[in-house]
N, CA, C, O and CB atoms as a CASP TS submission, in Angstrom:
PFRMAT TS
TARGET T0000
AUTHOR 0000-0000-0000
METHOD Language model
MODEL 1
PARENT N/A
ATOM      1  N   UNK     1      15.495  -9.547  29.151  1.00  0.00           N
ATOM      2  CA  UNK     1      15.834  -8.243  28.549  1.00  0.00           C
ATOM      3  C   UNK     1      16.019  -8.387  27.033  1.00  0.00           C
ATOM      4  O   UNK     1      15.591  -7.483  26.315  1.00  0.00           O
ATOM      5  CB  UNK     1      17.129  -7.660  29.196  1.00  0.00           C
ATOM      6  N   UNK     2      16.625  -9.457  26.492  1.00  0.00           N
ATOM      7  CA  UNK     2      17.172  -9.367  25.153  1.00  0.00           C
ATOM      8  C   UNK     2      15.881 -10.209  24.780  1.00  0.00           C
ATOM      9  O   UNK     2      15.391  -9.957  23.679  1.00  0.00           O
ATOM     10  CB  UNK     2      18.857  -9.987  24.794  1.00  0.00           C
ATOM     11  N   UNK     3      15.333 -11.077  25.480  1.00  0.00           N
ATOM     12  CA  UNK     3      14.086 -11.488  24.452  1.00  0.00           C
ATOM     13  C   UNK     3      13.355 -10.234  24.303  1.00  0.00           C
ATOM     14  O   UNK     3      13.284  -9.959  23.105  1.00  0.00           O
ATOM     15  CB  UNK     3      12.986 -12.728  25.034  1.00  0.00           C
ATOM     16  N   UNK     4      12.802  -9.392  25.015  1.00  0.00           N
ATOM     17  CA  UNK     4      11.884  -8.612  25.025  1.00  0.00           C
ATOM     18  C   UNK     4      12.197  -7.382  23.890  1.00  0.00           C
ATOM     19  O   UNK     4      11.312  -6.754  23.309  1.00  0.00           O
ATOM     20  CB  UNK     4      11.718  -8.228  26.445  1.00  0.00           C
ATOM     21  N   UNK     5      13.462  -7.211  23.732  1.00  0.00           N
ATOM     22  CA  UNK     5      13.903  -6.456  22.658  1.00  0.00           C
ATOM     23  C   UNK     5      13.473  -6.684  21.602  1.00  0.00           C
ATOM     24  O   UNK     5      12.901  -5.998  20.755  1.00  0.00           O
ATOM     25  CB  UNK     5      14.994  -6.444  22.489  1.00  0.00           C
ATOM     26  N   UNK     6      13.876  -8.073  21.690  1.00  0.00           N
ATOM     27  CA  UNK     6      13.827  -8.997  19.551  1.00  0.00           C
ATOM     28  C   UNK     6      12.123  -9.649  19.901  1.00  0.00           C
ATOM     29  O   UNK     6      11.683 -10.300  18.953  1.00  0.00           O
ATOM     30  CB  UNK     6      15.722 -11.304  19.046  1.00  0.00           C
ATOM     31  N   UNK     7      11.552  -9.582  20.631  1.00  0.00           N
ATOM     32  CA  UNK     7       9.504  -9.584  20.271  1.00  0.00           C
ATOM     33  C   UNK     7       9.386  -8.161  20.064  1.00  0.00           C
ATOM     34  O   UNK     7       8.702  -7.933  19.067  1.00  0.00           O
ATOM     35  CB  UNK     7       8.106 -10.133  21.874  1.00  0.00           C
ATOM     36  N   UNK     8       9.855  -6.993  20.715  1.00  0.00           N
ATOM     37  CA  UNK     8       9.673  -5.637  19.798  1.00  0.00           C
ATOM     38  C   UNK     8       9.992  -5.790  18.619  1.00  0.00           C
ATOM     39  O   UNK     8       9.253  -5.551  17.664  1.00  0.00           O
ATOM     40  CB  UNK     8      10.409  -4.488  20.151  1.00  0.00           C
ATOM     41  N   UNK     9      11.034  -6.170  18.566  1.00  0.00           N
ATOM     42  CA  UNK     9      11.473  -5.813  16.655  1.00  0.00           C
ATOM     43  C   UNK     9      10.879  -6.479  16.089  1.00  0.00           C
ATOM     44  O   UNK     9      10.364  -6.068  15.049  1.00  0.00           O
ATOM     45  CB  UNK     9      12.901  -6.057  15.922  1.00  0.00           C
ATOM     46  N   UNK    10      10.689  -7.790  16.517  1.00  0.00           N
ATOM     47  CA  UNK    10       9.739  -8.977  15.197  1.00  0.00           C
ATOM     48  C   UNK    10       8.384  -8.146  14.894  1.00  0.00           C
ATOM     49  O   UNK    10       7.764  -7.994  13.841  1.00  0.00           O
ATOM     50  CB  UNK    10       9.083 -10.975  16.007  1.00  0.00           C
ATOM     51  N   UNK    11       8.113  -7.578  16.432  1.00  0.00           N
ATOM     52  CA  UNK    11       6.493  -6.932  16.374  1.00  0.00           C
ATOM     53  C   UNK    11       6.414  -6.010  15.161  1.00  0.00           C
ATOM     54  O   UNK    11       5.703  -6.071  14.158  1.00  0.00           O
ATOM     55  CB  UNK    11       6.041  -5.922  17.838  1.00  0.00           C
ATOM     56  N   UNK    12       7.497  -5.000  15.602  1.00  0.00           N
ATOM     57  CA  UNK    12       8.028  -3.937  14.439  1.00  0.00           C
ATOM     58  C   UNK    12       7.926  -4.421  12.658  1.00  0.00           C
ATOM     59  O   UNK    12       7.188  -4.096  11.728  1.00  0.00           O
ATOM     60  CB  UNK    12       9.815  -3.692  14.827  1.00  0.00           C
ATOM     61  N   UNK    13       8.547  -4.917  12.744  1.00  0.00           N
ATOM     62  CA  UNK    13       8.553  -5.977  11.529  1.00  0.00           C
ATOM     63  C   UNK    13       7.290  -6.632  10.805  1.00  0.00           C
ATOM     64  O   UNK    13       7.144  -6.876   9.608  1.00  0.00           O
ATOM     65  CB  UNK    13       9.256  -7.122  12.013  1.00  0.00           C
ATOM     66  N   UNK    14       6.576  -6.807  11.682  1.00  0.00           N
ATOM     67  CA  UNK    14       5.276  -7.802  10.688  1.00  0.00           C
ATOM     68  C   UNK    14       4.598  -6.849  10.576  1.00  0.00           C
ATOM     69  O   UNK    14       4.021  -6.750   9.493  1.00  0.00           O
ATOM     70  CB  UNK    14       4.287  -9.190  11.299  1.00  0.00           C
ATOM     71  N   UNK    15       4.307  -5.479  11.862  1.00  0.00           N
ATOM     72  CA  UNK    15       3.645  -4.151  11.050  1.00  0.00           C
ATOM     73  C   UNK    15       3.344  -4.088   9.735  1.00  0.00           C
ATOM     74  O   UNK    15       2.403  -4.260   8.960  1.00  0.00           O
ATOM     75  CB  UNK    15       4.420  -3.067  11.090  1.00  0.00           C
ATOM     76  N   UNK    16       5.358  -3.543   9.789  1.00  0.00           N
ATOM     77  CA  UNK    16       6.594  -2.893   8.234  1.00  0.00           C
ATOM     78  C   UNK    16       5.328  -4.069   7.453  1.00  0.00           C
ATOM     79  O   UNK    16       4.287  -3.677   6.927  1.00  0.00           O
ATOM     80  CB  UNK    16       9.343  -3.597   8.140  1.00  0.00           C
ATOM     81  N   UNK    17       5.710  -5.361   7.549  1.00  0.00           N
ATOM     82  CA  UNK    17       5.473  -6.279   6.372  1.00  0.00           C
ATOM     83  C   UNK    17       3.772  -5.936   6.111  1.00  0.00           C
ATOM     84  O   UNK    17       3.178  -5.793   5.042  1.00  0.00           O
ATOM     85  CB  UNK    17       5.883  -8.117   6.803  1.00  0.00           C
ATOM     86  N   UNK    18       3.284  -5.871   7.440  1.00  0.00           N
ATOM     87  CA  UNK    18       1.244  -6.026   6.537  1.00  0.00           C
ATOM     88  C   UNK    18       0.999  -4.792   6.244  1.00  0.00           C
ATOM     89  O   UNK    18       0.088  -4.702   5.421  1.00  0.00           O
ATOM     90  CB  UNK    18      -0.459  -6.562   7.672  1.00  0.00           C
ATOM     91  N   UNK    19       1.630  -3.357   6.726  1.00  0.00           N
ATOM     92  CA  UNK    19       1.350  -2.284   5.596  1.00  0.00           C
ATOM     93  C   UNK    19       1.841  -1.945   4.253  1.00  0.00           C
ATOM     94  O   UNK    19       1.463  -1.044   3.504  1.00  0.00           O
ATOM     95  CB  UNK    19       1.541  -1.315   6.043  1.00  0.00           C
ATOM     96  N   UNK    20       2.860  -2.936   4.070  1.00  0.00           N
ATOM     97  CA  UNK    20       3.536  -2.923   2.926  1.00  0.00           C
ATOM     98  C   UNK    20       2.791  -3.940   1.824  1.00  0.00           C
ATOM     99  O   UNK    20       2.678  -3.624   0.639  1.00  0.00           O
ATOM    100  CB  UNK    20       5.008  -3.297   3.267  1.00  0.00           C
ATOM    101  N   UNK    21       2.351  -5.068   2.317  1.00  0.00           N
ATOM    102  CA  UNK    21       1.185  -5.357   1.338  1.00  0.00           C
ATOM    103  C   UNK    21       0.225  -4.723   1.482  1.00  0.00           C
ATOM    104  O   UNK    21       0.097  -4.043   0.464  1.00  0.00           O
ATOM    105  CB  UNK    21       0.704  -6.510   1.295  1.00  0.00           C
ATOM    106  N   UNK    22      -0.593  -4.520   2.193  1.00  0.00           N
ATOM    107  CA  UNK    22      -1.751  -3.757   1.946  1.00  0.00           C
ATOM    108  C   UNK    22      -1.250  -2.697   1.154  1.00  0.00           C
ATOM    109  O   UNK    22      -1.567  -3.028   0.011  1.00  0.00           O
ATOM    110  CB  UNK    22      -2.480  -3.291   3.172  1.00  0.00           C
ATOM    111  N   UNK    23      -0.584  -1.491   1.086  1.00  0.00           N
ATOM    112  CA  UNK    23       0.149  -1.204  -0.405  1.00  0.00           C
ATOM    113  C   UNK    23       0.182  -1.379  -1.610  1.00  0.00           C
ATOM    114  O   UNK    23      -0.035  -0.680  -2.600  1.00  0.00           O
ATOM    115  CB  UNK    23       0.900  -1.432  -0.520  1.00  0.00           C
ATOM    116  N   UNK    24       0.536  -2.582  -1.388  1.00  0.00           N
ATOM    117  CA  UNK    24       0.678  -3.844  -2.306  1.00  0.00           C
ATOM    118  C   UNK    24      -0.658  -4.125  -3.382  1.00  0.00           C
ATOM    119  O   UNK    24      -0.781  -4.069  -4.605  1.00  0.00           O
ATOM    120  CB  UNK    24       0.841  -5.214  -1.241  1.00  0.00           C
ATOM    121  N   UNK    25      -1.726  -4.507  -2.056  1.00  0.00           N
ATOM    122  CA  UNK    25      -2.431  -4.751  -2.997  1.00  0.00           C
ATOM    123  C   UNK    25      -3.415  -3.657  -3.384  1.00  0.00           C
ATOM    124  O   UNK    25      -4.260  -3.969  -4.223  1.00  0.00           O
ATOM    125  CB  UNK    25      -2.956  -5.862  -2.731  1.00  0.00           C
ATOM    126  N   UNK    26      -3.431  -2.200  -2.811  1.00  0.00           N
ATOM    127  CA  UNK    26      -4.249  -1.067  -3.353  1.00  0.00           C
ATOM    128  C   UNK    26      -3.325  -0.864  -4.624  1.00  0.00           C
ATOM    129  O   UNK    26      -3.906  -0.769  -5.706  1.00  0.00           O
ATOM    130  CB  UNK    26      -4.437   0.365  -2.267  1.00  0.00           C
ATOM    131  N   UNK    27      -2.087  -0.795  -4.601  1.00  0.00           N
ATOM    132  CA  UNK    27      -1.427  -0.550  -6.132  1.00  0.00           C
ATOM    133  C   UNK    27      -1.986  -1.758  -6.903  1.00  0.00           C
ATOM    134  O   UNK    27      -2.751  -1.223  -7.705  1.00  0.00           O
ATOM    135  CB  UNK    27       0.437  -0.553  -6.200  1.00  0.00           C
ATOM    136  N   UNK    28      -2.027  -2.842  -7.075  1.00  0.00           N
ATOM    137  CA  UNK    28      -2.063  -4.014  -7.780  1.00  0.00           C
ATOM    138  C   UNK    28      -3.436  -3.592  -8.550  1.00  0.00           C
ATOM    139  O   UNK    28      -3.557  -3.537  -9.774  1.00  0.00           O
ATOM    140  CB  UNK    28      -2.040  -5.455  -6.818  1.00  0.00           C
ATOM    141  N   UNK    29      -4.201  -3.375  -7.818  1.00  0.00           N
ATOM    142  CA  UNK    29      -5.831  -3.140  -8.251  1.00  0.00           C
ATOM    143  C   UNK    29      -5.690  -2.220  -9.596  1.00  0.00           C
ATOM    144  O   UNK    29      -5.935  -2.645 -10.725  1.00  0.00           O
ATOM    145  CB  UNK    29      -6.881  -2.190  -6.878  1.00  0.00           C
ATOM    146  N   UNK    30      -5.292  -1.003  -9.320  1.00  0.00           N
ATOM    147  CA  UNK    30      -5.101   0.037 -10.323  1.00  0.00           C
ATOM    148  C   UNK    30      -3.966   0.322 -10.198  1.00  0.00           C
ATOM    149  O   UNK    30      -3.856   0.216  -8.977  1.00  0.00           O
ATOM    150  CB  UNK    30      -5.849   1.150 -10.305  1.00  0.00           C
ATOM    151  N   UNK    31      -2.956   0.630 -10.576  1.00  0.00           N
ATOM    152  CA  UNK    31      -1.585   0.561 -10.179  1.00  0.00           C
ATOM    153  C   UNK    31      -1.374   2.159 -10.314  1.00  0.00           C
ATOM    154  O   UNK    31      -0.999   2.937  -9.436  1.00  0.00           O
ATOM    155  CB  UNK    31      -0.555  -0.500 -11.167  1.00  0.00           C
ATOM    156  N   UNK    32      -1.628   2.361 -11.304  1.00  0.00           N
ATOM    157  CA  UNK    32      -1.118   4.062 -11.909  1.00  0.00           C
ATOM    158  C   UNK    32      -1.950   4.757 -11.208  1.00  0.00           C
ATOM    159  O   UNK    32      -1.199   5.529 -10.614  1.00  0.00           O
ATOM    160  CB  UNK    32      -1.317   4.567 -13.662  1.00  0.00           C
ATOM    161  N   UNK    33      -3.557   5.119 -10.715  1.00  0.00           N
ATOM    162  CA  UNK    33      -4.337   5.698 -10.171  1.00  0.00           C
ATOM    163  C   UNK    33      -3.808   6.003  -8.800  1.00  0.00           C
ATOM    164  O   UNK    33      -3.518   7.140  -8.430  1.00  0.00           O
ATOM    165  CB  UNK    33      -5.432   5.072 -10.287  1.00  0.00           C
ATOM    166  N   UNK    34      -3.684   4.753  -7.957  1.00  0.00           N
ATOM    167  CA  UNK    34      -3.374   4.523  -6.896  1.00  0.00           C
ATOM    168  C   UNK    34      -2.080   4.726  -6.567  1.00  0.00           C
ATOM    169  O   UNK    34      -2.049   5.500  -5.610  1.00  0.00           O
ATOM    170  CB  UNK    34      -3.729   3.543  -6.681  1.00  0.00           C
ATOM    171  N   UNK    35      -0.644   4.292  -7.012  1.00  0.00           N
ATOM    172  CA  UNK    35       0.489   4.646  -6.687  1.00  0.00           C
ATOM    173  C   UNK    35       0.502   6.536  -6.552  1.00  0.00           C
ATOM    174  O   UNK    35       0.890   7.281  -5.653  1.00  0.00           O
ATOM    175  CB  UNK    35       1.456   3.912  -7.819  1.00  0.00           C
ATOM    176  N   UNK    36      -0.107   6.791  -7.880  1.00  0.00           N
ATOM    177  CA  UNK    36      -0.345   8.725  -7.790  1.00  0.00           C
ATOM    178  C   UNK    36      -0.719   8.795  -6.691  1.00  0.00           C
ATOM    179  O   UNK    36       0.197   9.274  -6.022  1.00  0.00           O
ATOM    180  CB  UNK    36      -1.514   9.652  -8.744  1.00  0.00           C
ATOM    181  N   UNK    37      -1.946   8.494  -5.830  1.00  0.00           N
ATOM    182  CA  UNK    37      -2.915   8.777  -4.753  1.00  0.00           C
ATOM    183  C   UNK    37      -2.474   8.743  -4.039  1.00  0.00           C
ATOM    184  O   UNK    37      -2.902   9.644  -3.318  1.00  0.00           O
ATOM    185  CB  UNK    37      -3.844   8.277  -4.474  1.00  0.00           C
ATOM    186  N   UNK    38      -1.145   7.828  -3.207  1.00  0.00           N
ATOM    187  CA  UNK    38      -0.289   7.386  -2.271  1.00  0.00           C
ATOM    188  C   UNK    38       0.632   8.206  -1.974  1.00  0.00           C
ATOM    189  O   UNK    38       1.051   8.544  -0.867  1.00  0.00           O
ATOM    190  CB  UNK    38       0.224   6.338  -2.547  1.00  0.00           C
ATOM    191  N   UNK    39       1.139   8.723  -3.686  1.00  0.00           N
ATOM    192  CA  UNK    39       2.623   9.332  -3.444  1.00  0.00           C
ATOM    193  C   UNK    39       1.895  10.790  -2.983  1.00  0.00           C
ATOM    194  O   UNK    39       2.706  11.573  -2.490  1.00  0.00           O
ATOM    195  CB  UNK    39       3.903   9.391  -5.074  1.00  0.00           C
ATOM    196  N   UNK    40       0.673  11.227  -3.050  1.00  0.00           N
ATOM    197  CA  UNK    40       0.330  12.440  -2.777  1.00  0.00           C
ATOM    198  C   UNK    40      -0.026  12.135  -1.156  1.00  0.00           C
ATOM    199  O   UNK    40       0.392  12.988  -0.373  1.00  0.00           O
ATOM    200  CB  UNK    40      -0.868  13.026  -3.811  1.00  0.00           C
ATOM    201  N   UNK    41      -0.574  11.284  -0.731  1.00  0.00           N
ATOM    202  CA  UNK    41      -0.574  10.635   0.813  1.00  0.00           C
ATOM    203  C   UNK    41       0.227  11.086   1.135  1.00  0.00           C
ATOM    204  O   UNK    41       0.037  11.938   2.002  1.00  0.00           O
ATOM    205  CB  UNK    41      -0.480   9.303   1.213  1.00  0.00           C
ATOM    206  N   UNK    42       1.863  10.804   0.607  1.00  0.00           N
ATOM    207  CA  UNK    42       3.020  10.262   1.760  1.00  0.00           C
ATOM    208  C   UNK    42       3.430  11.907   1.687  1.00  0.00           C
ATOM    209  O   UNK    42       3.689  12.501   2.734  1.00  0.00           O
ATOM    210  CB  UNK    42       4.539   8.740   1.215  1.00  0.00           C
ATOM    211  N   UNK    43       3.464  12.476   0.615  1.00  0.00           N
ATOM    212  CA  UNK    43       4.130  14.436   0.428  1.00  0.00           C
ATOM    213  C   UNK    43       3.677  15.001   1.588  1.00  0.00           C
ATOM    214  O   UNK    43       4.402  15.566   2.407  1.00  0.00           O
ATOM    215  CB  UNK    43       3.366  15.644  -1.041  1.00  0.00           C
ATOM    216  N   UNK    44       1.762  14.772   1.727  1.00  0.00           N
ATOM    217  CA  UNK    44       1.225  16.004   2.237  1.00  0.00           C
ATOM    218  C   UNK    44       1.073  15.541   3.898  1.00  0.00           C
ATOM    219  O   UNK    44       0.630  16.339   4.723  1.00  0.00           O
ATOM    220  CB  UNK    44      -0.327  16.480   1.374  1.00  0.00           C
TER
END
C-alpha cells in the first residue's frame, strides 16, 4: 500500500521535473519570444 503510493508520487514528480525542462529549454532558445508565448499558453 505505502510503496504503491510513493511510485505514484515519484511517478508524479519526474513528469513535474521533464515538463519543467522542456520549458526550460524552449525559454533558453529565445527566452523573451517564448516565455511571452507560454504565458499566453498557460492564460488561455
Amino acid at each position: 500500500m505505502e510503496r504503491a503510493r510513493r511510485a505514484r508520487w515519484s511517478g508524479g514528480r519526474w513528469v513535474y521535473i521533464g515538463t519543467y525542462g522542456l520549458l526550460n529549454l524552449m525559454t533558453g532558445r529565445n527566452r523573451w519570444q517564448n516565455s511571452h508565448s507560454i504565458k499566453m499558453m498557460i492564460i488561455h
